[in-house]
N, C-alpha and C positions, 0 to 999 in steps of 0.2 A: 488192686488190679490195675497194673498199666493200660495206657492207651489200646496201645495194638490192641489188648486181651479184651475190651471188650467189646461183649456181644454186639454183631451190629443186625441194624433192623432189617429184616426179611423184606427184598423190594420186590413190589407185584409183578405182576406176568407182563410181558414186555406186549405193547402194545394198549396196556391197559392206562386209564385218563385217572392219574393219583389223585386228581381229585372229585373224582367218579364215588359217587355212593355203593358201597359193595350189596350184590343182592339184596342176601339176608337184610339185610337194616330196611333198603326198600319196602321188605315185605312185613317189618317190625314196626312201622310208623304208622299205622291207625288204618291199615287198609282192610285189617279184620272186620273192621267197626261198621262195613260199609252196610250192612243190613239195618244194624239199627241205626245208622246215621240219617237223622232227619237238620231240616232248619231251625233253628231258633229263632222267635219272634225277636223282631228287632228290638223290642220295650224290654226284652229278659237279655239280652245284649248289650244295650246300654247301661241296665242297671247292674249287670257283671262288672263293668267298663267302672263304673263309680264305684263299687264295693272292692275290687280290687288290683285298681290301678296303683302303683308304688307312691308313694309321698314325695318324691319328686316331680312328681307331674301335676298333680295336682286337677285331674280330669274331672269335670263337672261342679269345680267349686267356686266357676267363675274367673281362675286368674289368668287364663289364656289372655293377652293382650297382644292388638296387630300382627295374632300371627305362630306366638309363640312365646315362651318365658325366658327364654334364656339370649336374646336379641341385644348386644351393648354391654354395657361394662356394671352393670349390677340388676341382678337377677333372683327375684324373690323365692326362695322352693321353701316349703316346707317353713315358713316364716323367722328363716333367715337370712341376708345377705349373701349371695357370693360376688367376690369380684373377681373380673374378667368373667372368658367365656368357658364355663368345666365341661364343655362339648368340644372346645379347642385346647391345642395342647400348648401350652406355655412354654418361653423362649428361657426364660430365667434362669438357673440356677445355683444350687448354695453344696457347699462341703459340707456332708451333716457328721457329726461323731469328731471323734478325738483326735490328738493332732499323730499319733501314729498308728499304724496298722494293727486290727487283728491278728494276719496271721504272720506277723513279726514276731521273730525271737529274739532276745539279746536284755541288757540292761536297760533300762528305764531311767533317764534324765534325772539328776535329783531336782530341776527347772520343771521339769512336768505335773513331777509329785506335788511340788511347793504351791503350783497355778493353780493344782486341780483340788488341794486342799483349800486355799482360797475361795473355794468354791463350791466347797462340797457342802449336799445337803442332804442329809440322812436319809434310808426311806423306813426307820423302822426307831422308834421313841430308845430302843437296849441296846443301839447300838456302841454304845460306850460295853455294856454286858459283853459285846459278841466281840469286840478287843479282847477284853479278858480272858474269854473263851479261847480265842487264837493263842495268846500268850501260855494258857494253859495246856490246849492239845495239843497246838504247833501246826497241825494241817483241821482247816474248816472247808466245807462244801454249800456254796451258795447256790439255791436254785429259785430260775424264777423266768418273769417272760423276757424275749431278746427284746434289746434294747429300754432295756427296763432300768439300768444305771450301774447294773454286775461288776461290770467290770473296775467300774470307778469305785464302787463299794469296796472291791476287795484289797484294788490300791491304798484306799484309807486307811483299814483295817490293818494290811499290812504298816503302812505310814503309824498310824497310831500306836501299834508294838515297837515301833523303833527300828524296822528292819532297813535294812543299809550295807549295799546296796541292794536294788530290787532289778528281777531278772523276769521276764514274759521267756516262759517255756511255748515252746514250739506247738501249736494247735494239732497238729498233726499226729500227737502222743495218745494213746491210747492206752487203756488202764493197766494191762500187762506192762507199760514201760514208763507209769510213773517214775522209778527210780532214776532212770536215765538222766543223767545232767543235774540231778539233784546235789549241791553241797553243804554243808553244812555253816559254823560259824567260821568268820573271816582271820587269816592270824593275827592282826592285830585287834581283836575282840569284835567286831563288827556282826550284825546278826541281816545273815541272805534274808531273804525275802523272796516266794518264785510265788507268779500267777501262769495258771494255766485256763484259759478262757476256751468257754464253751468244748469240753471233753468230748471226744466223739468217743460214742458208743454203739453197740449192734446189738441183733440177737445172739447170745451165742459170747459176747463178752460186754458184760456189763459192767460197772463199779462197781466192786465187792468191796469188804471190810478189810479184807485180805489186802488187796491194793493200797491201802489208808494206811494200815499197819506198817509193811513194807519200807512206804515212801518215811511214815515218821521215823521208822531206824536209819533210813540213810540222811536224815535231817540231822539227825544230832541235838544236841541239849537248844541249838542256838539258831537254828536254819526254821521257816515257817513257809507255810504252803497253803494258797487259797486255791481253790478249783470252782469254775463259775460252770455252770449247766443248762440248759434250756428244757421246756417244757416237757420235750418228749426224750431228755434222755432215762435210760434205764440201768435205777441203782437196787444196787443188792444187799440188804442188811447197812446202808448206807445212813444215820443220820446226817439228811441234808438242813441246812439253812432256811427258810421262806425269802425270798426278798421281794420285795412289792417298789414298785418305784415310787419317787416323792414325788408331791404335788410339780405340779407344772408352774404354780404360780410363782412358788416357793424357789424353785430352780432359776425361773426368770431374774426374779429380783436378788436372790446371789449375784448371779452372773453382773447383771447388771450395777449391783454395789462394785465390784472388782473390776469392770470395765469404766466406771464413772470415778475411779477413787472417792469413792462416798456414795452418801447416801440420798444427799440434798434433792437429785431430780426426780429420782427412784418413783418416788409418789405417781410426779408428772407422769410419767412415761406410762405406769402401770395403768393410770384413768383415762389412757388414748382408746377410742372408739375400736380402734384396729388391734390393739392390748384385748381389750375384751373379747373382740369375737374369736381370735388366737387360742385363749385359756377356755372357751366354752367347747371349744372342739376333742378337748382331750389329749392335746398333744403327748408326743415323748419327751423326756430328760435331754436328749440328743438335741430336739428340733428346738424345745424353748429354749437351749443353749445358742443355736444359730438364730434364734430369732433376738435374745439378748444383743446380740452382736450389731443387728439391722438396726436395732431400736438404738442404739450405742453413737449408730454410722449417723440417724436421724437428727439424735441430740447433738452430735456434730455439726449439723450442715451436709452430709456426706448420702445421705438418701431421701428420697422423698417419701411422700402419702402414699404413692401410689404401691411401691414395693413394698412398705408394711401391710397394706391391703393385701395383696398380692401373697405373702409368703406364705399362708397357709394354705391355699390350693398347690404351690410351687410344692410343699412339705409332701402333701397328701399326694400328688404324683409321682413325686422321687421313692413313695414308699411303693406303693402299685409297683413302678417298675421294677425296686430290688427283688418283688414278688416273686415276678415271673422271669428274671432274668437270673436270681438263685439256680443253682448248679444241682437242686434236692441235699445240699447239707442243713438248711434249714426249713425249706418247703419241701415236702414230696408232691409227685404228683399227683394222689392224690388227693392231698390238701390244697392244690391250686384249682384243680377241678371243684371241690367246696367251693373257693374264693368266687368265682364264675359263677354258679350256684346262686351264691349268698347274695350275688348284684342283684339277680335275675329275682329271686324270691324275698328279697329286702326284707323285713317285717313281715315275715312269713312264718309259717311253722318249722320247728326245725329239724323234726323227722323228716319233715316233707324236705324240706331243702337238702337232708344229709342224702337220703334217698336218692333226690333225682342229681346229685352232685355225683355219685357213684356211680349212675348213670352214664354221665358225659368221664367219668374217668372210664369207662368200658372205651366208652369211644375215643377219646385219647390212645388208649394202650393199643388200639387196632391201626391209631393214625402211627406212631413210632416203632411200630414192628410188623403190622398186617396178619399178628397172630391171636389166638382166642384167649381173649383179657378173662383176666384172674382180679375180683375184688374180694378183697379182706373182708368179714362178715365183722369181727371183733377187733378191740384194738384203739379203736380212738375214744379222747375222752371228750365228752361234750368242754368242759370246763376249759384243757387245756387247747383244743380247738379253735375256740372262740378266742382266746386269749392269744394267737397268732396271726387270727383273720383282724384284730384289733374291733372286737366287735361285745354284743353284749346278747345275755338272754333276760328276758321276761315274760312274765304270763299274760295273755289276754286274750279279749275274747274274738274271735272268727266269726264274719258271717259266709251264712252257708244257705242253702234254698231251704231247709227245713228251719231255720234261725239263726241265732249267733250261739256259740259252742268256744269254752274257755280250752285255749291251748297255750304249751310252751314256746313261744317264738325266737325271734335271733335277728338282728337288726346291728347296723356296722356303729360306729360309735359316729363317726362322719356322715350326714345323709347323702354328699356330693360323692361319697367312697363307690357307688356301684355305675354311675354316669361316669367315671374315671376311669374305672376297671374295666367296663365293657369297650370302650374306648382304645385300653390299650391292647387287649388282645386283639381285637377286629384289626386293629390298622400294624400296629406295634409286632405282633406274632401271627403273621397270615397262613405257615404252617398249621396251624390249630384250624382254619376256619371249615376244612373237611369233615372233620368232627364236632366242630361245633354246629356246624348248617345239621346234619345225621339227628345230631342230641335236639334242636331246637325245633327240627318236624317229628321226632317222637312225642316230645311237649304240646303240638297243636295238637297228634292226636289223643288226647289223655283223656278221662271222661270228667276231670275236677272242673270247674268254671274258673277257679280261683291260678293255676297252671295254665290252662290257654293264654288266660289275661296278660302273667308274666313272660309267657312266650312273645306277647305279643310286644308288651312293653318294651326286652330286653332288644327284640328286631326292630322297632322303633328308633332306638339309642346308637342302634349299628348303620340305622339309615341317613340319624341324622348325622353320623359322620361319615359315610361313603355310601352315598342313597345308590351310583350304579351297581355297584355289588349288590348291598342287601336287595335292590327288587332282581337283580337278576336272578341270585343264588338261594333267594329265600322267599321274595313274596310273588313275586310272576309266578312260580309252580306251586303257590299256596292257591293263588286264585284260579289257576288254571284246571286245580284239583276235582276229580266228582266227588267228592268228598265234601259236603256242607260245614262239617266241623273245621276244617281245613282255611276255606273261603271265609267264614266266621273271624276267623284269627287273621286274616291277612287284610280281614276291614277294618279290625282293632290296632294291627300293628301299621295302617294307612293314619290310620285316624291320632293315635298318640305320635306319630311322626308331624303331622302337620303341628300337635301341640305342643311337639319342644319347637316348630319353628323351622321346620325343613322344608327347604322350597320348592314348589312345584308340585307338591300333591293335588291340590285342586285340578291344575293342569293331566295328572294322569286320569285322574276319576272323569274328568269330558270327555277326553281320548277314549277310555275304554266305554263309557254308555254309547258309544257309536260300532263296539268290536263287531263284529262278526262271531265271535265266542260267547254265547249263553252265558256262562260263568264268569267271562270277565265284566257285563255289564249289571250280572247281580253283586258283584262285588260292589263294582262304580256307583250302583245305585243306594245302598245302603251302607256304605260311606258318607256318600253324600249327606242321607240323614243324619247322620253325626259331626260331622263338621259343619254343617251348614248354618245351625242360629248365628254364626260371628258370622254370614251373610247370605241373610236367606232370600233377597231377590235373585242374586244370582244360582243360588241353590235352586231355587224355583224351577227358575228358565233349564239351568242343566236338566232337570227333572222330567220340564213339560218336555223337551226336545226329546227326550229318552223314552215318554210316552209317544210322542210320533212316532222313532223310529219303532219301536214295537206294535206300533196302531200296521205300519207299513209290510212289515212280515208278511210273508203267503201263511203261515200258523202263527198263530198267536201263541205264547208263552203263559199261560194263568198264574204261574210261578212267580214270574217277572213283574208281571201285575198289579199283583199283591206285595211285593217288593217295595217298588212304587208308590202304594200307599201306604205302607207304611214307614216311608221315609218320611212322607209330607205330614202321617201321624208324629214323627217326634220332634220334625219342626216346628208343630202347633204347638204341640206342648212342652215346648221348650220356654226359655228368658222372654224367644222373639216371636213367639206365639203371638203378638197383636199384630206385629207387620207380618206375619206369616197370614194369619185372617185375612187383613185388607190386601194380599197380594191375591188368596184364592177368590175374594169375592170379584178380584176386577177380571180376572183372566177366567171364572167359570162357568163364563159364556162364548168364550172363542169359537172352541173348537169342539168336537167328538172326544180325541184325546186330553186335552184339556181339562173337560168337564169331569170326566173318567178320573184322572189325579186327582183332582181337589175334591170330588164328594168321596171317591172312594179312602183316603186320606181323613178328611174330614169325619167320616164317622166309624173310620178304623181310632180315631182320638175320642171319638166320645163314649168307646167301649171302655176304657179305662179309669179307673176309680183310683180316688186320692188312700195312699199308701198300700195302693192293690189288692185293698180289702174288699172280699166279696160284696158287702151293702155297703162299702161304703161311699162317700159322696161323689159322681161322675166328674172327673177335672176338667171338663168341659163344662159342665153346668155349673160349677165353681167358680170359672172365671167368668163367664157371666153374669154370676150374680154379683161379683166386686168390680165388673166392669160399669153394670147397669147402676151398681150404689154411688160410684164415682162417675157417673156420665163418661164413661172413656168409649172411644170409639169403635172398638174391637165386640160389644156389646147386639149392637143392630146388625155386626160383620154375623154372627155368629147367629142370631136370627135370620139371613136373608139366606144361609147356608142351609139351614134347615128347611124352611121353605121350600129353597131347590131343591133339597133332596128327595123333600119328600113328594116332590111334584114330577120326580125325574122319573121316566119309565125302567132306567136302568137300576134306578137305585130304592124304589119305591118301598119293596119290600123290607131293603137290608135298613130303611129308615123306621120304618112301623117297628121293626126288629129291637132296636136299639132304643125307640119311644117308649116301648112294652117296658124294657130291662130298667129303665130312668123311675117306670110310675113303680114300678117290685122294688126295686131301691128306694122310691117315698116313703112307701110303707112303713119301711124298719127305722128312718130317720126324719122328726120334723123338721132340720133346716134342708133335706135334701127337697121336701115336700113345696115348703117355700119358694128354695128355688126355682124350681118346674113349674109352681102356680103364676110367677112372677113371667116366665119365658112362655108359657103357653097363648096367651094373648097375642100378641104379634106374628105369634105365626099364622092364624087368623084374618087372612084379607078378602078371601074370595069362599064362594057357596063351596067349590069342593075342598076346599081345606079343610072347612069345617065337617063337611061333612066324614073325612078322611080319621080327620083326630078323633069324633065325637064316637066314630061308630069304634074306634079302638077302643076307646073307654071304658064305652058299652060292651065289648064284650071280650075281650082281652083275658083269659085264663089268670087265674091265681099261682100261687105255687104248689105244682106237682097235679096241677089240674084241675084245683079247688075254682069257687068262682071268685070273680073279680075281686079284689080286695077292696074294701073302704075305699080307700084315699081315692080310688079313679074314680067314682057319682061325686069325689071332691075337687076331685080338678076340673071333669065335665060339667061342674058350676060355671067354671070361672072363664068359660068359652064363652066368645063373645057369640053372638048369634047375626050370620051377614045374610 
């Protein structure tokens, strides 16, 4: 189909903003949900946040540093190296592949053959066998992944029959016109040689046997024919070839003998720090051939460190972009909608990823034609899929609210491949971001935990490369949402923004605890709680300020409230829980508001039990007992807290509350028992203290109403008497 002929995309009703979310989709993005849509405790938030954040982030395991990880010229993810910044896009560039074109036709240098024979390295132990093969059938069919070494394979092959001269048939040929241009042997005895790289095929005309047959009558006794294929072409009664590429390493160091005339440095070069982490990425035959060349320029004088550092991210971008800048003869679209996908769900499952990949190709097909997308049910192969996304699959296990549950996943062979990819579509193809914005608020509203997270993640990666867009186009109308589910994800994709390092998030979350919008400063507020251990005085102060203003209110908010407290709940129990302590002990006696945040806070954190087991030991009374064993000072913080609490008229009750729950958890555990015997004393200074705790003891209900258990006439021992 010529230009003219084809179909062009249906454009909207005049007047209308293309990149306006159409109705429908509006009405398809979780606004059904709004019945059952409630809040998530911020502790079941957080621990989403750690369960299934991507491995490049690295959220809650500590390696956020000043700010961000990706900050300067080498950046720890995932415990390996990258150099430069794989959030910025690199200047560099390299020729990757052979010195003439695809889809070039004509003869082939007998200089080319000679170089590439110099250099050739098998990817398959028979392959001396599949000369003989050729020699004997005359036409062989290679198939296997692009860029895989095909082509160079079948040059050989050819090469190694003796064929002379050799001729690259027109890509453009299709199996009905093998024959075409096809000769046979030369008059003066010489034997053709033709490659036809990568055969296009359709539905409807595939490679049949018939084709094969054909082309070897017009070959003659002396003429020989390789045909190289790709994963998704479709043959018919066809025995093809496998070809599997060869090691990467093995490529290098060819390369590398033939650009050193020898072998002598060969060693050197391959035991370079920047060698290794090169070959551990996986590369192509193509790229370890261009990076042969850098390392060649090295051993020269002709490049420095920094470029062989350098060239595997340089590799890993040029490949992304031939991605999506493919014309669909070897991506469809959608297989690049997968790709998108595969960033966003990383080490995820891979129904799940196929799924919601088909998803955003709905949305695709509505953004290039504005008509009702058609997705294929059948058809793709997991194996050969993966094998184009340069990605892998294994089995492992998921965790999930009910537990971990072993599934098939899919992870890129690159872990820097989906911070690249989301990269280049955001900035690189901003046609797409209509559909992308549509597909990524379908994602927030989903009801998986593990799916918000990656929503959240994937708009995180978008922000750190153009934060105006993504808050305009994605998280301003997340937060602005009645939708909790929504707001939930737009704190997660705030919060993993600040941890690759994007600037000015702290800055918005101030801003917004002052809005005027209800929703924009629950967002702001429990944000906060999550970025704040990397600095929780100032985390504090935004906090208390954020209690003022809502102390200030003509209605007060109990939503907001609770918010609130349980921000300052996951700063306590956070790394910086000791300075979080000594910042509520000094500041909760200021004010009204004040005192409201850090007890309310305060014993929203001592509800929670170590690995969130029902008896198990309160993480509050845990750290007091390894603070009180080490004399550390957060120890007596954590006694004069309770004290107030329990002495506070606003909190008296919700303190007796949670004393009850601490002596029922004795019960089932003696170190929890200990603990609470060890902390009971001190809070003992004055007549009604005691009198407060003593009469709990005394009469404090068992479980389900029984009476008091043991352990309390055990702990009401160990009260002091004032």
């Amino acid at each position: 189909m010529s230009a003219e002929e084809q179909p062009q995309p249906a454009q909207p009703p005049a007047g209308e903003d293309q990149g306006a979310e159409p109705p429908e989709s509006r009405q398809a993005d979780g606004e059904g949900v709004e019945e059952t849509d409630q809040p998530q405790p911020a502790w079941a938030a957080r621990r989403d946040l750690e369960s299934h954040t991507p491995r490049t982030m690295g959220f809650g395991d500590g390696s956020q540093v000043g700010g961000g990880v990706f900050g300067g010229t080498s950046h720890g993810i995932g415990g390996g190296t990258f150099h430069g910044d794989v959030l910025q896009r690199t200047e560099i560039t390299y020729q990757f592949g052979a010195s003439f074109a695809l889809h070039t036709s004509g003869e082939i240098a007998p200089a080319v053959l000679a170089e590439l024979d110099a250099r050739f390295v098998p990817g398959r132990e028979d392959f001396g066998a599949l000369a003989d093969r050729l020699r004997e059938e005359r036409v062989l069919v290679l198939s296997g992944p692009y860029f895989s070494g095909r082509r160079t394979a079948a040059l050989m092959l050819l090469h190694r029959v003796g064929a002379d001269p050799v001729r690259a048939v027109d890509r453009d040929t299709t199996p009905g016109q093998l024959t075409t241009g096809l000769k046979g042997g030369e008059p003066h005895g010489g034997r053709t040689g033709h490659l036809l790289c990568d055969l296009v095929t359709a539905p409807g005309r595939p490679l049949r046997e018939a084709d094969l047959l054909a082309a070897r009558k017009e070959l003659g006794e002396d003429g020989y024919l390789v045909i190289t294929t790709g994963p998704a072409a479709l043959l018919e009664d066809v025995p093809a070839v496998e070809w599997r590429a060869p090691a990467p390493g093995d490529v290098l160091a060819a390369h590398l003998e033939a650009l050193l005339d020898g072998a002598e440095r060969v060693p050197e070069l391959l035991a370079l720090p920047a060698t290794a982490a090169f070959l551990a990425r996986g590369h192509q035959p193509r790229e370890a051939a261009e990076f042969a060349r850098l390392l060649a320029g090295y051993a020269g004088g002709e490049a420095d460190a920094a470029r062989l550092d350098g060239f595997s991210l340089v590799a890993l971008e040029n490949q992304v972009q031939e991605w999506f800048e493919d014309d669909g003869t070897v991506l469809h679209l959608r297989e690049k909608a997968f790709l998108v996908a595969l960033a966003a769900f990383d080490e995820g499952p891979y129904a799940l990823t196929a799924e919601l990949g088909d998803l955003l190709y709905a949305a695709l097909q509505e953004t290039e034609s504005w008509q009702h997308p058609s997705v294929p049910v059948f058809g793709t192969h997991i194996g050969k899929r993966l094998q184009l996304a340069r990605a892998r699959r294994f089995e492992a296990e998921e965790p999930t609210e009910w537990g971990p549950v072993r599934q098939m996943k899919a992870a890129f062979l690159d872990e820097r491949a989906p911070l690249v990819l989301l990269r280049e579509i955001w900035t690189g193809h901003p046609s797409a971001r209509p559909a992308l914005v549509r597909w990524l608020r379908q994602l927030a509203g989903d009801g998986r935990p593990f799916v918000r997270t990656r929503a959240a993640s994937t708009v995180a990666v978008l922000a750190h490369t153009d934060l105006p867009s993504a808050m305009a186009l994605i998280i301003e109308p997340w937060a602005s949402s009645r939708l909790y589910r929504h707001r939930s994800v737009a704190v997660s994709a705030l919060t993993l923004a600040h941890v690759l390092g994007t600037p000015h998030v702290p800055r918005v979350l101030d801003a917004w605890c002052e809005s005027e919008e209800p929703s924009l400063r629950w967002v702001a507020i429990r944000a906060h709680g999550m970025i704040g251990p990397e600095r929780p005085a100032k985390t504090l102060a935004a906090l208390r300020a954020a209690a003022r203003h809502e102390a200030a209110q003509p209605e007060r908010d109990p939503e907001l409230t609770g918010q609130l407290a349980e921000s300052v709940e996951l700063l306590l129990l956070s790394p910086a829980g000791e300075e979080v302590i000594a910042e509520l002990v000094r500041t909760v006696h200021d004010d009204r508001p004040a005192a409201d945040l850090a007890l309310g806070g305060f014993l929203s954190a001592c509800r929670r039990t170590e690995q969130d087991e029902r008896h198990g030991l309160p993480s509050v009374l845990a750290r007091y007992a390894r603070a009180s064993a080490a004399h550390a000072p957060d120890a007596p913080g954590i006694a004069e807290l309770w004290r107030v609490a329990l002495g506070d008229r606003g909190h008296t009750r919700d303190a007796l509350d949670v004393l009850r729950r601490w002596v029922l958890a004795a019960s089932h555990a003696p170190g929890t028992e200990w603990a609470l015997a060890a902390l009971l004393p001190p809070l003992v200074t004055t007549a009604p203290e005691y009198q407060r705790i003593s009469h709990l003891l005394r009469t404090m209900p068992g479980e389900d109403g029984a009476d008091p258990p043991p352990v309390a006439s055990r702990l009401l021992a160990v009260l002091p008497r004032v």
